[in-house]
PAZAPA-4460 file (N, C-alpha, C; in steps of 0.05 Angstrom, whole numbers, plus 32768, in hexadecimal, padded with zeros to 4 digits):
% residues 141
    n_x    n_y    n_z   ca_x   ca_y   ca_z    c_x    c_y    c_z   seq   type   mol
   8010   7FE8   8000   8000   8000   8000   8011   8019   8000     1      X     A
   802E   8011   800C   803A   802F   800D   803E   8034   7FF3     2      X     A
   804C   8021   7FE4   805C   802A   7FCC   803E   803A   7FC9     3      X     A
   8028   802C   7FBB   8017   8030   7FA6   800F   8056   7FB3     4      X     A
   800C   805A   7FC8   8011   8075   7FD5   8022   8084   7FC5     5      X     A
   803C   8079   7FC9   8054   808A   7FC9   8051   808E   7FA3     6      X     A
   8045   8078   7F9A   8048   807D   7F7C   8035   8092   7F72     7      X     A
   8014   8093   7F80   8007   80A8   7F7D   800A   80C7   7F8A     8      X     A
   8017   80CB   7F99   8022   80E0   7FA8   8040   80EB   7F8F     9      X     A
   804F   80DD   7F89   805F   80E1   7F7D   8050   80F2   7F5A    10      X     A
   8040   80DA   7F50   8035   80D9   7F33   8027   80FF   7F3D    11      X     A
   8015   8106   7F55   8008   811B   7F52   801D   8132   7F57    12      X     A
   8034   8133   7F5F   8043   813E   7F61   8056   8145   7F4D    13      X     A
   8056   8130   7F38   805A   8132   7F16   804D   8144   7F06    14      X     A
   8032   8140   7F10   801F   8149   7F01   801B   815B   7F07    15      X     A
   8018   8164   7F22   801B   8184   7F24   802D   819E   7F1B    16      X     A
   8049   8187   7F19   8067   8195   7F15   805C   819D   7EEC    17      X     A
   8050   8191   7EE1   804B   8190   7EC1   8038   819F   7EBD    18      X     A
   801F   81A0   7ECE   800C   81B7   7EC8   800E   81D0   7ED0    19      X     A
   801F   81DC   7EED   802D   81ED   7EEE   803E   81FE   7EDC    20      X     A
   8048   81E8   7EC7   8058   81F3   7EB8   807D   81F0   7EC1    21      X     A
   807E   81EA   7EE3   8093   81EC   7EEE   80AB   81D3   7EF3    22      X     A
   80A1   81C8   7EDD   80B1   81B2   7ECD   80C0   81BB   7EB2    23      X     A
   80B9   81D7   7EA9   80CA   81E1   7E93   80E1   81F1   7E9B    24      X     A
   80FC   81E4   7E8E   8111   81F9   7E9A   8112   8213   7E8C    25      X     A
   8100   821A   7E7C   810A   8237   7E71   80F9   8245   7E8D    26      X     A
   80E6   8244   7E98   80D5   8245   7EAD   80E0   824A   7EC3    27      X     A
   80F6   8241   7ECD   80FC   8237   7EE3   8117   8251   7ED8    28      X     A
   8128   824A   7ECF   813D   8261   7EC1   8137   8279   7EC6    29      X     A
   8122   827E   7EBC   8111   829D   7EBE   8111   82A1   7ED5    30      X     A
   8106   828C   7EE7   8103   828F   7F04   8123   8296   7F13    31      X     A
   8135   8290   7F07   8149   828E   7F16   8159   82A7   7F0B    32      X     A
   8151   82B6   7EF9   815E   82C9   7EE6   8152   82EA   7EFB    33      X     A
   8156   82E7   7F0F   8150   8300   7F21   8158   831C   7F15    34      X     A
   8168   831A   7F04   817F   8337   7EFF   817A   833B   7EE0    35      X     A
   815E   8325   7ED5   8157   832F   7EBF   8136   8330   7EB1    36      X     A
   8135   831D   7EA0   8110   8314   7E9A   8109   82F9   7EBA    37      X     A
   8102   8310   7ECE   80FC   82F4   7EEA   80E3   82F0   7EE0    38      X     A
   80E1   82D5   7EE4   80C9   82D0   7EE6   80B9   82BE   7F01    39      X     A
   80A6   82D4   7F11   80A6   82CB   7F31   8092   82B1   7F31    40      X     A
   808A   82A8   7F21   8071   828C   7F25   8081   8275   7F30    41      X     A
   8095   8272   7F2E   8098   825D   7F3F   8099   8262   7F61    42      X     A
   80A6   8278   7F65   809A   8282   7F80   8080   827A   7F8A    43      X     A
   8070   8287   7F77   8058   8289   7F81   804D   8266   7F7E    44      X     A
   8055   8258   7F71   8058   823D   7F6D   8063   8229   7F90    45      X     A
   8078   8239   7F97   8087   822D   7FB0   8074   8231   7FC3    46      X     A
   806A   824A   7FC1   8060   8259   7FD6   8046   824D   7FE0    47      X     A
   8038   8247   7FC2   8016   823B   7FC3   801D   8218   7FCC    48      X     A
   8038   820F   7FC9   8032   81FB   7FCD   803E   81FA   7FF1    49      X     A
   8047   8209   7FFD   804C   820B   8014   802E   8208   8032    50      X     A
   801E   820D   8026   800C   8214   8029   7FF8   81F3   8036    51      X     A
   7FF2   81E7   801C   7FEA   81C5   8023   8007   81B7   803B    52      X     A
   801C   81BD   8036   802B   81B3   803F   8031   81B2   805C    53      X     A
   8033   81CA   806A   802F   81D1   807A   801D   81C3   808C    54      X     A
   8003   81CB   807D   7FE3   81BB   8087   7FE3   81A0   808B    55      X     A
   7FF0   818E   807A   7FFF   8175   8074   8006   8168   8091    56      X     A
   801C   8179   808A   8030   8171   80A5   802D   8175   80BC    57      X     A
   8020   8188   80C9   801B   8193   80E1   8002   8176   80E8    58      X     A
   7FF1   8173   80D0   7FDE   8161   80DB   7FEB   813B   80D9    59      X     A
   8001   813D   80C6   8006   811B   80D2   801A   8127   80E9    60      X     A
   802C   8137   80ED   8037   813A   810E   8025   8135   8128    61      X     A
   800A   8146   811A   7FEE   813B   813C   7FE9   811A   813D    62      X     A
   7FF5   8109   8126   7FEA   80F2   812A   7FF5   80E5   8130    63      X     A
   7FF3   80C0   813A   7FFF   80B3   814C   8016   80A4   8138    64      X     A
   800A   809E   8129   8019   8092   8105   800C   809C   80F1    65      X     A
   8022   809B   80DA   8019   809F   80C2   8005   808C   80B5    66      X     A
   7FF9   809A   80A2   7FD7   808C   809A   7FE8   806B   808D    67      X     A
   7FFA   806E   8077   8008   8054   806A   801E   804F   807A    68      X     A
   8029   8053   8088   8046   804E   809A   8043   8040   80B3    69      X     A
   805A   8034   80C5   805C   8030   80D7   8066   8048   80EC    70      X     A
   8074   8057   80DF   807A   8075   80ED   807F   8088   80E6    71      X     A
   8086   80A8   80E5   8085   80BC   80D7   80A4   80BE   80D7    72      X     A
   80B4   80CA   80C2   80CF   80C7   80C0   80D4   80D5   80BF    73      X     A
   80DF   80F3   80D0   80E3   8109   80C6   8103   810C   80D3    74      X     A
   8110   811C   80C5   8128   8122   80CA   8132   8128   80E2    75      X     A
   8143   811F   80E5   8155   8125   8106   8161   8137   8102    76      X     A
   8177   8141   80F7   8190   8155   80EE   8184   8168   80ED    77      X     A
   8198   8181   80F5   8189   8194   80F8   81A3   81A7   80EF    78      X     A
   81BD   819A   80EA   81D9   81A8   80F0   81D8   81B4   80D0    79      X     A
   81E6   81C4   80CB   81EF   81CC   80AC   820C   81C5   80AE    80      X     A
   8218   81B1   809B   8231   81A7   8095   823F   81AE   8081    81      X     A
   8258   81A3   807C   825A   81A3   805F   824F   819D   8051    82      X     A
   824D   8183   8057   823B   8176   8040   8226   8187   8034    83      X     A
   8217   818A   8046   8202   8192   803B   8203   81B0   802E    84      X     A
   8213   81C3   8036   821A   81DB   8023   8223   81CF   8006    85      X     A
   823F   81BF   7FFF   823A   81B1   7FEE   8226   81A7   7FD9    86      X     A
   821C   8196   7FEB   8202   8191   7FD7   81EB   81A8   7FCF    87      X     A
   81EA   81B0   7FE1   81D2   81C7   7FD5   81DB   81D9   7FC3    88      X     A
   81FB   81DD   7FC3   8207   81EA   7FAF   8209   81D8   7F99    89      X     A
   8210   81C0   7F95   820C   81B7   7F76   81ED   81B8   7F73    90      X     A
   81D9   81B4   7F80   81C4   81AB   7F7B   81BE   81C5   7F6C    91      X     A
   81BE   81E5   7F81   81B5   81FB   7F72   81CB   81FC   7F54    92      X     A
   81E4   81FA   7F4F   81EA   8202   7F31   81DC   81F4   7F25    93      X     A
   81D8   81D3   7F2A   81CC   81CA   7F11   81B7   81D0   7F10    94      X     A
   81A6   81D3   7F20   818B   81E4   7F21   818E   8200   7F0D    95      X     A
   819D   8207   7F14   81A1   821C   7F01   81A7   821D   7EE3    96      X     A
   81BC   8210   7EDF   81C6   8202   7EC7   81B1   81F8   7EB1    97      X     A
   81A0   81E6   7EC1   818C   81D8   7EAE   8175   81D5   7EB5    98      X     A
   8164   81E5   7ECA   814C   81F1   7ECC   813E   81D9   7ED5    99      X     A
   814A   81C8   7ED6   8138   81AE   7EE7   8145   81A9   7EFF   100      X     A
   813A   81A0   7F10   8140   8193   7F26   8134   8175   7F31   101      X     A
   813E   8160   7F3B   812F   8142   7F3D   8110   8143   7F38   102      X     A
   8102   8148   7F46   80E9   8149   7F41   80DB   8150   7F28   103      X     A
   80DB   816A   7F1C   80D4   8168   7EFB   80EA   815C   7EF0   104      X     A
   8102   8158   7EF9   8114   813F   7EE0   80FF   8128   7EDF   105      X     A
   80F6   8119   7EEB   80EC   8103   7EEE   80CF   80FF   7EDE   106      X     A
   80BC   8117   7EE4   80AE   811C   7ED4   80A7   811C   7EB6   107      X     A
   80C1   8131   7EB6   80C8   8135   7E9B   80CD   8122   7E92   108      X     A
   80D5   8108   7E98   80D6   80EF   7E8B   80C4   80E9   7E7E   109      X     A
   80AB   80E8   7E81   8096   80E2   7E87   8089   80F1   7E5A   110      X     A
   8096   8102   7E62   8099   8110   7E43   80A6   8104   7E2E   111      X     A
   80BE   80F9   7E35   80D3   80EF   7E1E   80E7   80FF   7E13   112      X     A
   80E8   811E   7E1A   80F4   812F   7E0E   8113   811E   7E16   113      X     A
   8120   8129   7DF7   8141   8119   7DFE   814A   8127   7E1B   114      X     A
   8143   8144   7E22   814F   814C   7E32   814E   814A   7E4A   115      X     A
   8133   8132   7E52   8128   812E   7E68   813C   8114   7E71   116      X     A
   8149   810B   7E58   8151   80F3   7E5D   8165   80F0   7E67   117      X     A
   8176   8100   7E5D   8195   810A   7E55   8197   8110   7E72   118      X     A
   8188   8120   7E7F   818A   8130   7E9B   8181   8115   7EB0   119      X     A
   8169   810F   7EAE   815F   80F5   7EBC   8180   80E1   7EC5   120      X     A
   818D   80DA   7EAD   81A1   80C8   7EA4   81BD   80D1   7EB6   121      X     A
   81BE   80F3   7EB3   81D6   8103   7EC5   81D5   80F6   7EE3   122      X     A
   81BB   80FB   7EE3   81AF   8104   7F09   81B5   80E2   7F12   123      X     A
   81AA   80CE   7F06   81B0   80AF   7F0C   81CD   80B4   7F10   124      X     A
   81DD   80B2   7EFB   81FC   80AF   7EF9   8206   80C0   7F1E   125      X     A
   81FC   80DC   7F15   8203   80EC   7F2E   81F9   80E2   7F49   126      X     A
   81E6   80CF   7F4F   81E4   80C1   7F64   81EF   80A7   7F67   127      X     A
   81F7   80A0   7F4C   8201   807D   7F59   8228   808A   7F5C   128      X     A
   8235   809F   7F54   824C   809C   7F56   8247   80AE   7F79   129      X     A
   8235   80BE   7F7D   823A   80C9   7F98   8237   80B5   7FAE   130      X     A
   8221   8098   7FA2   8222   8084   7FB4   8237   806A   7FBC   131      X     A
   8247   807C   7FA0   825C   8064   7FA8   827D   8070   7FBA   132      X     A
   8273   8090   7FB3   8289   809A   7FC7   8285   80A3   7FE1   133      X     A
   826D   80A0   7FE9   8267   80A8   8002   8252   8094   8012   134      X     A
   825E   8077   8015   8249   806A   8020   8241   8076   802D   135      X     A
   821E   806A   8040   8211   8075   8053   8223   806D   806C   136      X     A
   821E   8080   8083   8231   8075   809D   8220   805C   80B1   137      X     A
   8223   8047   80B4   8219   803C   80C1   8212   8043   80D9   138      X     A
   81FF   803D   80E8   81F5   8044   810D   8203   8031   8116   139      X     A
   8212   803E   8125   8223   8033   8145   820E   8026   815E   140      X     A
   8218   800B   8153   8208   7FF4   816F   8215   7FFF   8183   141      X     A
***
């Protein structure tokens, strides 16, 4: 039952990212082009979707478990590291670079455009060599 969840939660989250429009990188570019033609809809995009989210969350936090889960998984860490400056720094150039980011990459699949593929194809590669140089740290028995 979870996957089939996680697959419809995901699929409307596709589909939102495509009728939005905020699955096109010339879109998203504009958005990021502050110092020239900005274009603020994805803001207003972040912003409207902040909104359910919020509502979301605050209401599975009041509950005892999640509706499909055995427990709610929310993040422990709270530190800002290297790492993580790092990553949010490659994540924002290529965000920048090529106007997609994981979520409409994945979508965009969904299109066929060569360029959805090409990028889809990067982002794999870019996770299986980060997983091979940085195993996860195991928990200390």
């Amino acid at each position: 039952m979870i996957r089939l969840m996680a697959f419809l939660c995901g699929s409307l989250f596709g589909l939102g990212l495509i009728v939005s429009d905020m699955a096109n990188p010339a879109r998203v570019i504009a958005f990021l082009d502050v110092t020239g033609a900005w274009d603020p809809s994805l803001a207003l995009v972040m912003i409207g979707a902040l909104i359910p989210s919020v509502i979301a969350y605050r209401w599975a936090r009041a509950r005892n478990a999640p509706l499909f889960a055995a427990a709610l998984h929310v993040p422990q860490r709270r530190d800002i590291d290297r790492n993580l400056v790092l990553g949010a720094a490659v994540f924002g150039i290529g965000w920048g670079l090529a106007g997609v980011c994981p979520g409409p990459a994945v979508a965009l699949l969904a299109t066929g455009q060569p360029f959805a593929l090409v990028f889809a194809a990067a982002m794999v590669a870019g996770m299986l060599i980060h997983g091979t140089l940085h195993h996860p740290r195991s928990a200390k028995q």
